[in-house]
C-alpha positions as CSV (number, residue, x, y, z in Angstrom):
1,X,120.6,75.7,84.4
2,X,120.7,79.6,85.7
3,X,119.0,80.5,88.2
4,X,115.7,82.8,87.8
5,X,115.0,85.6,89.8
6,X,111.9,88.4,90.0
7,X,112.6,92.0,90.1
8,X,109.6,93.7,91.6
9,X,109.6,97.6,90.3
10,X,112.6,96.4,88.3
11,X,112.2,98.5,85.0
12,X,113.8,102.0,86.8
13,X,115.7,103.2,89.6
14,X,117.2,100.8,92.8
15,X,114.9,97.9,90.9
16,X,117.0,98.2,87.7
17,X,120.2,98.9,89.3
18,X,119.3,95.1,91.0
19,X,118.6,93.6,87.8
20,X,121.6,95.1,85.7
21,X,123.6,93.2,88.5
22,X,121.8,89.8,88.3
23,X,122.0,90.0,84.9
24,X,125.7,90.3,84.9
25,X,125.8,87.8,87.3
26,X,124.2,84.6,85.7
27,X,120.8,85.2,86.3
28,X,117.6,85.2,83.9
29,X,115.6,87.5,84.9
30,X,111.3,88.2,85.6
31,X,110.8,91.9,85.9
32,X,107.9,93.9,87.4
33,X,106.4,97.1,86.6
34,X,102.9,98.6,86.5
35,X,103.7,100.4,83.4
36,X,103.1,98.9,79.6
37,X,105.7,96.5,78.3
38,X,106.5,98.8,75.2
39,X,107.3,101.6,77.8
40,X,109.9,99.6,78.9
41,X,111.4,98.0,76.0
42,X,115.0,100.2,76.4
43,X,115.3,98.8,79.7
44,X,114.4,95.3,78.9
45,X,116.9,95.2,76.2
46,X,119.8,96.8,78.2
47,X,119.3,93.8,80.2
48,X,119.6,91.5,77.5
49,X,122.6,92.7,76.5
50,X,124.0,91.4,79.2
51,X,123.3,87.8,78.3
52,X,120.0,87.5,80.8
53,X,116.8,86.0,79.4
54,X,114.1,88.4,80.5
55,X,110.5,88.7,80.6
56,X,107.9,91.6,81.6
57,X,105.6,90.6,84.4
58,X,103.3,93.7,84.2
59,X,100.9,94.1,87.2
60,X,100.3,95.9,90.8
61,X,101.9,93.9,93.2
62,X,99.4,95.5,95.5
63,X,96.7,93.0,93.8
64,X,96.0,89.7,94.6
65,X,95.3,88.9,90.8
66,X,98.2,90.3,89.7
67,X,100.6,88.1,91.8
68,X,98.8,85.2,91.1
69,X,99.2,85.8,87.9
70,X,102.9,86.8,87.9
71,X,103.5,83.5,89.7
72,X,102.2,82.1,87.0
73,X,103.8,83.8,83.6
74,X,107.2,83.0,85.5
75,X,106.2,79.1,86.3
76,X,105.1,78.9,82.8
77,X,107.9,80.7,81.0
78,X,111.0,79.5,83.2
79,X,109.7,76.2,85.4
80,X,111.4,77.9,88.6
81,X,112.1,80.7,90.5
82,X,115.2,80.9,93.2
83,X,115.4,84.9,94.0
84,X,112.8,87.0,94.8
85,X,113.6,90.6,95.1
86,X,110.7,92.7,97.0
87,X,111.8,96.3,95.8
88,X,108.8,97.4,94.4
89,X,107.4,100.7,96.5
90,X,105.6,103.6,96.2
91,X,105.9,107.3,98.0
92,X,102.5,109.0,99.2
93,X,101.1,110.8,96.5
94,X,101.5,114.4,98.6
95,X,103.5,114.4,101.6
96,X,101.3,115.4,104.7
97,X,102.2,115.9,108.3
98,X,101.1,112.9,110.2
99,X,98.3,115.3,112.2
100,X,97.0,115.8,108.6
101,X,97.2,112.8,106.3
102,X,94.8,111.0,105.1
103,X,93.2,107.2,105.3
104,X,93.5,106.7,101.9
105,X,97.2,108.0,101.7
106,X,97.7,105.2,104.0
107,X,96.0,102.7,102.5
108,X,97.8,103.3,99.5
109,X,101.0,103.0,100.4
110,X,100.7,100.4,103.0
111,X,99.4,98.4,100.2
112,X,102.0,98.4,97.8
113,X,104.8,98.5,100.1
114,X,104.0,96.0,102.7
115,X,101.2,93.7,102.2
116,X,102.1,93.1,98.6
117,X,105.0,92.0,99.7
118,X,104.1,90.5,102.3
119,X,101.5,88.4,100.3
120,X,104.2,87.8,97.1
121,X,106.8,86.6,99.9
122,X,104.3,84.4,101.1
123,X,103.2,82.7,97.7
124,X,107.1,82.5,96.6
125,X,107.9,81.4,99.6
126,X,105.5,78.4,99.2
127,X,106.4,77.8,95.4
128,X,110.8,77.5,96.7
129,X,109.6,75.0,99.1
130,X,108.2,72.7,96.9
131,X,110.9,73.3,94.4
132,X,113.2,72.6,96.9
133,X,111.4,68.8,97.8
134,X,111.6,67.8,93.8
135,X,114.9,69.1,93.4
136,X,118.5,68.2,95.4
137,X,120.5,71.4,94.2
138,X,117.5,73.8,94.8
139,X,119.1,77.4,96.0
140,X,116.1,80.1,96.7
141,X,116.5,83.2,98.6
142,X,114.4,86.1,98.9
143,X,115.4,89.5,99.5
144,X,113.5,92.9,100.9
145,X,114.6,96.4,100.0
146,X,113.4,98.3,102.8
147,X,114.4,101.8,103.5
148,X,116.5,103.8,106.4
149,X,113.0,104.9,106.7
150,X,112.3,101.8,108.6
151,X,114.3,103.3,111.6
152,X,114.6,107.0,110.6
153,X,111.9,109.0,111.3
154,X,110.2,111.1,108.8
155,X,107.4,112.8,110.1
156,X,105.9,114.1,106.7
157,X,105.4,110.7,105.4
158,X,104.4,108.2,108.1
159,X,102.7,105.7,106.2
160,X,106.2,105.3,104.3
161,X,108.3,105.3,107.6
162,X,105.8,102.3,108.5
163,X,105.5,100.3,105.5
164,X,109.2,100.3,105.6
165,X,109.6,99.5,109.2
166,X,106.9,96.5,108.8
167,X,108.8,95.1,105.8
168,X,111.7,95.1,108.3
169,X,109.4,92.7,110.3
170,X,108.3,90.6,107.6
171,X,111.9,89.9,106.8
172,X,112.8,88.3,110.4
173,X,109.4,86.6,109.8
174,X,110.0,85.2,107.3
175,X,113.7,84.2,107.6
176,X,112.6,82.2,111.3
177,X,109.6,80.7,109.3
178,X,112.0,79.6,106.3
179,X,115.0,78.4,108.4
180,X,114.0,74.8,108.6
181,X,114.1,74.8,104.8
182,X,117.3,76.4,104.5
183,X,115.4,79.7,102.3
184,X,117.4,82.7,103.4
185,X,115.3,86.1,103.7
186,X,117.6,89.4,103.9
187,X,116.8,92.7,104.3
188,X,118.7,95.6,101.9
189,X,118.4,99.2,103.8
190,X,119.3,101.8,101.4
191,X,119.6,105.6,102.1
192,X,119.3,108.4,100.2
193,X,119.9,107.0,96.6
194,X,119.6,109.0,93.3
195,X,116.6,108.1,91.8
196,X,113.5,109.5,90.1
197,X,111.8,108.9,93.4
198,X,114.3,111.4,95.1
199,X,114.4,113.8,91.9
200,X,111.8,116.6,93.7
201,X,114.3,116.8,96.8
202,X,117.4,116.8,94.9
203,X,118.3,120.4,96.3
204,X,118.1,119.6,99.7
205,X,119.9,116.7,100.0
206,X,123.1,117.9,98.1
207,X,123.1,120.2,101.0
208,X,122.9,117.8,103.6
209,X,125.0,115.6,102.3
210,X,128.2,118.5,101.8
211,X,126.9,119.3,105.6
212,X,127.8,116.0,106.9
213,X,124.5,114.0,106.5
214,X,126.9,110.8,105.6
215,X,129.8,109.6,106.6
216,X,130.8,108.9,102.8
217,X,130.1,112.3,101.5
218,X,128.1,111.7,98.3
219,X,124.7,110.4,97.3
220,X,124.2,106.3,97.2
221,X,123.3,105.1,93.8
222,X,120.7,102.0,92.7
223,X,124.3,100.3,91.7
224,X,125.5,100.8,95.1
225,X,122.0,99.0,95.9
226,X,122.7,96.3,92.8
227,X,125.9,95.2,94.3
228,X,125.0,94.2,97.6
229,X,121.9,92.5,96.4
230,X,123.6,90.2,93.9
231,X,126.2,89.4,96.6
232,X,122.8,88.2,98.6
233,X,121.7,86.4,95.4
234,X,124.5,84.6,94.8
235,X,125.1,82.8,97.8
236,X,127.7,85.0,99.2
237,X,125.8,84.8,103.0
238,X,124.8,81.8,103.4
239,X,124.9,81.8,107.6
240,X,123.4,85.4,107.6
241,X,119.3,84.8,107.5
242,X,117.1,87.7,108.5
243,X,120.1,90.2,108.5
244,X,120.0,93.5,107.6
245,X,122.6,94.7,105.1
246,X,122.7,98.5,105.1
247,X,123.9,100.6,101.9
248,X,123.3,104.4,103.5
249,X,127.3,105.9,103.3
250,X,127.0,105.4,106.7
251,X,124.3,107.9,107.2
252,X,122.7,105.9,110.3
253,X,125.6,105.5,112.3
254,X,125.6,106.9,115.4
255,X,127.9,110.1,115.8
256,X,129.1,112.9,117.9
């Protein structure tokens, strides 16, 4: 039977780069997004074509409804779930100096980026381990994309810096809560990847990057992302729990 796994913000960007590679590794997939199905439908199909049942979980992971009900469309349509992929995020909706932003810039992204998936981890979590008691063979993983924004500071978007740096957290939580029941939890740090999320700043960081910014001297793209997170999925590091793998061109390493 192939293994399921759940795509959070899979429909675009680092989340589809992730599925594309699941898909061409074995995997049937559940994929999240807040927009309607038939907005997705070209990228739901690409997937396909690769030989991967899929089906569209649409809600806000930020909602406790909508996981619950996620959950549910995925226990209902495939009877299991072994990978959950936490890459759903969101950027503040205007970027402010952290002496002027807001509550509610805050509260927005802190609840989307970490305590929706802090909450999903903890309800998939739950759901693996009683998979895991019924079944001998059970393999279930779960894996947080987190940012270098977890360590890198970006003074113009705080409440991003810590969402991402508490997801970091949640991922060593996690992994020592899950260890007794052999569950792995990683973390996958990207850096500055090509996306639409990255489109408005585009300009700027061709410039840094030909200045040096990385050590490999070009932008990191969502398959860059896909890869190492389908190595995670498939059972590639099984002795590596609450490890962080980091996909940044070497941007982060220290240098004189």
């Amino acid at each position: 039977m192939k293994k399921i796994a759940f795509v959070t913000g899979g429909s675009r960007g680092i989340g589809f780069g992730i599925a594309e590679h699941l898909a061409k590794n074995g995997f049937d997939l559940a994929i999240n997004g807040v927009r309607p199905e038939e907005s997705v439908t070209e990228a739901l199909n690409q997937l396909r074509q690769s030989g991967a049942e899929v089906i569209y979980c649409q809600g806000d992971i930020a909602s406790r409804e909508a996981r619950e009900t996620m959950l549910a469309q995925i226990k209902n349509h495939f009877g299991q779930l072994n990978v959950l992929v936490n890459n759903a995020g969101v950027a503040p909706k205007e970027r402010r100096d952290i002496l002027e932003a807001t509550e509610e810039s805050f509260d927005y992204v802190i609840s989307t980026n970490l305590r929706g998936a802090y909450f999903l981890t903890q309800a998939a979590a739950n759901w693996m381990i009683k998979q895991q008691q019924t079944k001998d063979d059970f393999f279930g993983c779960i894996i947080n994309v987190s940012s270098i924004s977890s360590t890198v500071v970006s003074v113009n978007r705080g409440e991003y810096c810590i969402a991402k740096a508490g997801l970091s957290m949640a991922t060593q939580l996690f992994a020592a809560r899950l260890g007794e029941f052999n569950i792995p939890v990683y973390e996958v740090r990207p850096g500055v990847i090509k996306t639409d999320m990255t489109a408005g700043v585009t300009e700027k960081y061709d410039r840094l990057i030909e200045g040096g910014l990385c050590v490999q001297k070009r932008w990191g793209y969502p398959d860059d992302v896909g890869k190492a997170v389908a190595a995670l999925a498939r059972g590639d590091f099984p002795y590596s729990t609450g490890q962080v793998i980091m996909v940044d061109g070497g941007l982060t390493m220290p240098r004189l």
